[in-house]
Every structure is written in structure tokens, then in C-alpha cells.
C-alpha positions, 0 to 999 in steps of 0.5 A, spaced: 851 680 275 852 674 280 855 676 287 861 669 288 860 663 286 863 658 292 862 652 294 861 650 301 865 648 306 865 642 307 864 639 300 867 633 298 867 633 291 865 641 288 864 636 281 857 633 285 854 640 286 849 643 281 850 649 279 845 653 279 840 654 272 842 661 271 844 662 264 852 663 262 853 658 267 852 652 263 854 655 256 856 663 254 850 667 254 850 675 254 845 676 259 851 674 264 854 681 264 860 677 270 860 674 277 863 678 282 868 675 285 869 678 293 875 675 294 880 668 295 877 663 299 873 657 296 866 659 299 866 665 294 870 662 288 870 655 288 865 654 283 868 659 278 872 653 274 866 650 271 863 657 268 865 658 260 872 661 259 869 667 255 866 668 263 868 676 265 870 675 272 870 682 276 875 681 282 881 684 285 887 684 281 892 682 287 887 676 289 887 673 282 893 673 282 894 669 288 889 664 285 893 664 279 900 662 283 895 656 287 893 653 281 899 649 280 897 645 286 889 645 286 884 645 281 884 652 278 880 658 280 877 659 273 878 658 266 875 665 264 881 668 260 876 675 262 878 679 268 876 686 271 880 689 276 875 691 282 879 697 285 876 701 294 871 704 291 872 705 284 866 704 280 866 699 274 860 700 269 857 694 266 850 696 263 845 697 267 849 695 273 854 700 277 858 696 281 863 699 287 868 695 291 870 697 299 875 694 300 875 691 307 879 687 312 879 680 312 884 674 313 884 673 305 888 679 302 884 684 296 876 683 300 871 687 297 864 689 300 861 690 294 855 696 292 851 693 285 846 698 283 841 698 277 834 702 275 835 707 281 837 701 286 842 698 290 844 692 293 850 693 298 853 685 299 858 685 305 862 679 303 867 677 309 867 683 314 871 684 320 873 689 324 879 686 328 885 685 324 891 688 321 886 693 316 881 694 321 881 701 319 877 700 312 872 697 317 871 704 320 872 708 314 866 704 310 861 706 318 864 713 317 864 714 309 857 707 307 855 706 300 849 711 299 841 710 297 842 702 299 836 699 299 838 691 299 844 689 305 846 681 303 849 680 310 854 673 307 854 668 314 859 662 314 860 663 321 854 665 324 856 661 330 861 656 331 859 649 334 863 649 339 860 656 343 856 655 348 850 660 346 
């Protein structure tokens, strides 16, 4: 199960990064359960499109839409034809992974923080989290109600800071 598959930022061209040597990125492989996508910006999705077609892609069904309907005028999000629609905090059971998305607020629409666990543990990955927008209360609601029994948090870290602040 991998966690997103973007490309940073500031790439010129994604066809010059490598993919990392996990199996089923370059060919299909079984043991590739699917990638989690956490929602619909190039640093979580913009290397989906190189992945095999008969990749199972889990992502929330209104941001795979948007995807789709970008497709026209960029590089498509992907090619899989295989998609599991990740839903606030209804797990989806891929053996031995159970996966939980919290839908969260963000400026890309259908975020997800996203609880994966296996063999009695769990990983909780925050994906792009924030508290001050438009659907701020999911934040709230994920401090009041957090995911159980975590043992790991992936903290995702694009803007740690930005170069213009003074510290």
C-alpha cells in the first residue's frame, strides 16, 4: 500500500524523476495492494500516470472527478481504469490493510488524513491539514474524535516554512 505519489513542486519535467523501485510501479505486480491518493494536487498525485493501468488507485470520488475534467489541458492524473472511493471515516479492507480516510480541511476539494493499519498496527498520515478554512470544523472534529491505537503519524511537510518568513 503506498501513501501518494507526487512529484515536487518545483520539477521541470516529472518524466526525468525516478520512480521509486517498488514493485507494480513498473509493471503490474500483486503485491501492490493500491496507492492512496490523498487528494488533488501534483505533490500527492503527479506521478500516478506512469503507474500500470490495472493500478487500484483509492481516492475520493469527487477528487477523481476533478482530475478527470483537468485531463484535457494537462497530463492525465493517471491511466489506471481502477478506483476505490475513499469516504470520512469508512474503512475500506484490502487484506491485511484497513484504511480510514478523515476528511479534512484543505484548499484542494476531497482531502483526506488517512489512518492505515495492519497486524494490530497503525499508521495515521496527515496528508495536507489545516484548521482555518471553509471546513475548518473537520479539523476540530478529527482533535475531539482522533483515530484510535496509532502507533506511527507521517506529518506530510511541503511548507515547513516558507523563504520569505523571517524566523
Amino acid at each position: 500500500m503506498v501513501l501518494d505519489i507526487g512529484q515536487p513542486l518545483d520539477v521541470a519535467d516529472p518524466e526525468e524523476l525516478p520512480l521509486y523501485p517498488v514493485p507494480g510501479f513498473d509493471r503490474p505486480d500483486p503485491s501492490l495492494l493500491g496507492v492512496i491518493i490523498s487528494h488533488p494536487h501534483l505533490d500527492h498525485y503527479g506521478l500516478a500516470y506512469r503507474l500500470p493501468k490495472e493500478t487500484l488507485f483509492l481516492i475520493g470520488q469527487s477528487a477523481e472527478s476533478i482530475l478527470r475534467a483537468a485531463t484535457p489541458s494537462s497530463r492525465p492524473a493517471s491511466t489506471s481504469t481502477r478506483s476505490r472511493y475513499l469516504e470520512d471515516r469508512t474503512p475500506i479492507v484490502l487484506p491485511p490493510f484497513t484504511i480510514t480516510p478523515y476528511l479534512m480541511d484543505h484548499s484542494a476539494y476531497d482531502a483526506y488524513a488517512i489512518r492505515v493499519e495492519a497486524d494490530g498496527a497503525a499508521v495515521f498520515y496527515s496528508g495536507d491539514v489545516r484548521a482555518h478554512g471553509r471546513k475548518a470544523a473537520l479539523f476540530h472534529k478529527l482533535l475531539r474524535h482522533p483515530p484510535a491505537g496509532v502507533n506511527v503519524l507521517l506529518l506530510e511537510g511541503t511548507t515547513l516554512g516558507r523563504p520569505d518568513e523571517t524566523p
